[in-house]
N, C-alpha and C positions, 0 to 999 in steps of 0.2 A: 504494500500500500504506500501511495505519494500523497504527501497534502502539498497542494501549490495554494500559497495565501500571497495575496496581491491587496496591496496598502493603499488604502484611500480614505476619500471623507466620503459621506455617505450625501445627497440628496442630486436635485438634478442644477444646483448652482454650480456642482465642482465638477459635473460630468467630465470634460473637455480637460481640465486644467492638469498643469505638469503633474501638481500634486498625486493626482490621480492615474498616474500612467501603468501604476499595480490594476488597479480596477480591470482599465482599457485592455492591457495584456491577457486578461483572463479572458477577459469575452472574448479577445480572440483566440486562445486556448479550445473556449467554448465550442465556437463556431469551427477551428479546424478538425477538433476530435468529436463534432457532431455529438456533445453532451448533454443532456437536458436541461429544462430551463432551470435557474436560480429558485429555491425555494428560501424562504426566510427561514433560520430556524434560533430559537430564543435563547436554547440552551448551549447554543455556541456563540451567540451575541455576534450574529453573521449569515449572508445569503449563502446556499452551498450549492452546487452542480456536482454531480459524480457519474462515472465513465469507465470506461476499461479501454485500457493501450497497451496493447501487444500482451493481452492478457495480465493487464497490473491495474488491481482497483486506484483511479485516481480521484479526489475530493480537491473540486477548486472552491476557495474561501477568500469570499470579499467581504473582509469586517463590517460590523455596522453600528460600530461604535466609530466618535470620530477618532483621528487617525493618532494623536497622543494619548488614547487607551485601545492601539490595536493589540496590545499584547494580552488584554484579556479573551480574545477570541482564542492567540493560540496554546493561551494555558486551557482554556473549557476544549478547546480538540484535541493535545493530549491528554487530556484527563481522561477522554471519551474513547480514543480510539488507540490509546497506549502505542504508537503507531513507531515511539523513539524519533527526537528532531533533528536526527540523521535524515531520514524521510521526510522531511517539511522540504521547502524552499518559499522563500519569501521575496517578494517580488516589489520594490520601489522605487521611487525617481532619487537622484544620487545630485543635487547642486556641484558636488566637486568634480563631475564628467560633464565634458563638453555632449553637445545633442547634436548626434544622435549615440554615440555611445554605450557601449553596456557590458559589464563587468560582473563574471561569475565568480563568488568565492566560499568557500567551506565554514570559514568564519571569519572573527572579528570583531569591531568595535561598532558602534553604532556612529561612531563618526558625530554629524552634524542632525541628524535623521533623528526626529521626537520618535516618529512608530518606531523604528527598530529600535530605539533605548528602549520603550513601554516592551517591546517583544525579549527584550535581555534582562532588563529587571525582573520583569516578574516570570520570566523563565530560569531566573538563575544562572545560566551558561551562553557562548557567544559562540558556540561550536554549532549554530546553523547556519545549513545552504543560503545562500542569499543572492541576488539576480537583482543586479542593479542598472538602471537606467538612466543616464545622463542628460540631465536636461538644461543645464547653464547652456548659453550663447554668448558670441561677441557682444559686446557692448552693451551688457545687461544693463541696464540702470536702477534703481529706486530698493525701497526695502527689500530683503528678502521673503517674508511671506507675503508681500504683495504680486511678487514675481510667482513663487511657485503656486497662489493660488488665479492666476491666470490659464485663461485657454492656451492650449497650441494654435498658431497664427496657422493660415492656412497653406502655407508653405511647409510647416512643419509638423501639419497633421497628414501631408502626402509622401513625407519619411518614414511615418509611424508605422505601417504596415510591412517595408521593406526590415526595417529595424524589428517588427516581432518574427519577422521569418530566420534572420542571424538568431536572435534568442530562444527563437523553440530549438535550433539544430542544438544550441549550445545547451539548454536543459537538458534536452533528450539524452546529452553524451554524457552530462554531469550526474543527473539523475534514471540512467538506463531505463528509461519509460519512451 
């Protein structure tokens, strides 16, 4: 079993925005392994879809708590599916990678990233998968959360799709799914 959890805010203000490009990735996770739709469920405080790929139950998890309490979604899914967070990968936008960018690692620090601190804190350990996405540009200007809770311009949302195709090969290799 895989749990891929993709970091976002939850409603339809941050659909689009960098912040959200965990979200984004899943759906299209969804959409290329023809998974079922997102059900809400309460006791993992998150939408879930689950699937099988090449014969490996996979559980996609888009929190839905907002994004500096996503680590309580993935303590309530292992709690539930004792699954070990060897098996997780978590998926979010990376300020310190230029866009389009994306960086596979085994573990780590949570860096600058509120969710992955909320995911390390209250997990305890930094030894999870993580699948990071680069969303800085040249010449950023203004605050920082003003920036990552922006849309992608639309230049940079006809990147997005070639950029989740580099990131499924490179899941699939990291997590043999």
């Amino acid at each position: 079993m895989k749990i891929i959890v993709g970091l976002g805010n939850p409603g339809d203000k941050y659909f689009r925005t960098r912040h959200n490009v965990g979200f984004l990735f899943l759906d299209y996770l969804r959409q290329m392994w023809d998974f079922e739709e997102y059900k809400e469920k309460s006791k993992f405080k998150a939408w879930i879809s689950e699937g099988n790929v090449g014969g490996e139950k996979v559980v996609l998890v888009k929190p839905n708590t907002f994004m500096n309490n996503s680590g309580e979604s993935v303590v309530a899914l292992e709690n539930f599916y004792k699954a070990g967070f060897d098996n997780f990968c978590i998926c979010y936008d990376d300020i310190d990678l230029m866009f389009p960018d994306i960086r596979f690692r085994d573990s780590g620090s949570a860096g600058t990233h509120n969710g992955m601190r909320s995911v390390i804190d209250l997990t305890g350990i930094q030894e999870i998968p993580r699948l990071r996405f680069g969303v800085d540009i040249e010449n950023r200007r203004g605050e920082l959360r003003n920036f990552v809770l922006n849309d992608f311009s639309k230049a940079e949302m006809e990147q997005i799709e070639p950029t989740f195709e580099k990131a499924l090969v490179e899941l699939r290799k990291k997590l043999e799914v």
